[in-house]
N, C-alpha and C positions, 0 to 999 in steps of 0.2 A: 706081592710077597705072600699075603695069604694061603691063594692061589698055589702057592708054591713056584710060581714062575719068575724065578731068583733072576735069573740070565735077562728078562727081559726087562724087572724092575732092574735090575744093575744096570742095563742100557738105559736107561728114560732119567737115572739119578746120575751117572754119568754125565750126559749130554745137558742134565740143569744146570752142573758147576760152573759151565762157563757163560749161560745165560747173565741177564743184566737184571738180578733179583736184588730186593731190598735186602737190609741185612739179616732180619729174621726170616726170612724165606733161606736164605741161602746159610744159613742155621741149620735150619728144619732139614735142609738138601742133605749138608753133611753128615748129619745126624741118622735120619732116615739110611740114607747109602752104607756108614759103619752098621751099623744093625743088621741092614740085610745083608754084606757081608759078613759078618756074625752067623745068624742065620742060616745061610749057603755053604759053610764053615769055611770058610774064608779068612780067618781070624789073624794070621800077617795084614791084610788088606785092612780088614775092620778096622787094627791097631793104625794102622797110617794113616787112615783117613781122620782117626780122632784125633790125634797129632797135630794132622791139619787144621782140623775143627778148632785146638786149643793155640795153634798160632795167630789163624784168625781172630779167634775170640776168646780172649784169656781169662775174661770174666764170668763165662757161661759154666756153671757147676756141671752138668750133665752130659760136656765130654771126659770132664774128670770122673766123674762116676762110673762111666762106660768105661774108660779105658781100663781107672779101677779094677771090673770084672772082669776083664782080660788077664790083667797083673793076677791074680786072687786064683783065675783057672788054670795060668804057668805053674802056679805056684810061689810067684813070687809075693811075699804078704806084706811085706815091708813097704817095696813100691805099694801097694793097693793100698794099707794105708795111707801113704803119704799122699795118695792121690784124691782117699776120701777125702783129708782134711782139707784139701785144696777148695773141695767141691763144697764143704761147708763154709 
């Protein structure tokens, strides 16, 4: 991502999801992937992936947060709220 080579970190986070990772790895996967979706401005994408992130793991603040910034970039502030407080 650094690098700028979006397309090809997109391929390598991709193909971890369905890897047999512990659950903080497969955390990290999600995490990582919405970001660089983010990133790449992909920001439908980023949005579904945290989605994911929070069905998976509803306990983890920092895809509520992330998503948050998404809600906050719409425009929409109310979601983004309701999404910080989740994260807290």
């Amino acid at each position: 991502k650094e690098k700028g080579e979006y397309h090809r970190s997109l391929k390598i986070l991709e193909k971890l999801k369905s890897e047999n990772l512990t659950d903080d790895e497969r955390k990290l996967v999600y995490l990582n992937l919405a970001l660089v979706y983010k990133s790449a401005g992909f920001i439908d994408r980023a949005e579904k992936v945290l989605k994911e992130g929070i069905s998976l793991f509803p306990f983890e603040s920092f895809f509520y947060y992330e998503l948050a910034q998404i809600k906050k970039f719409y425009g929409r502030l109310e979601e983004s709220v309701e999404l910080l407080e989740k994260a807290v």
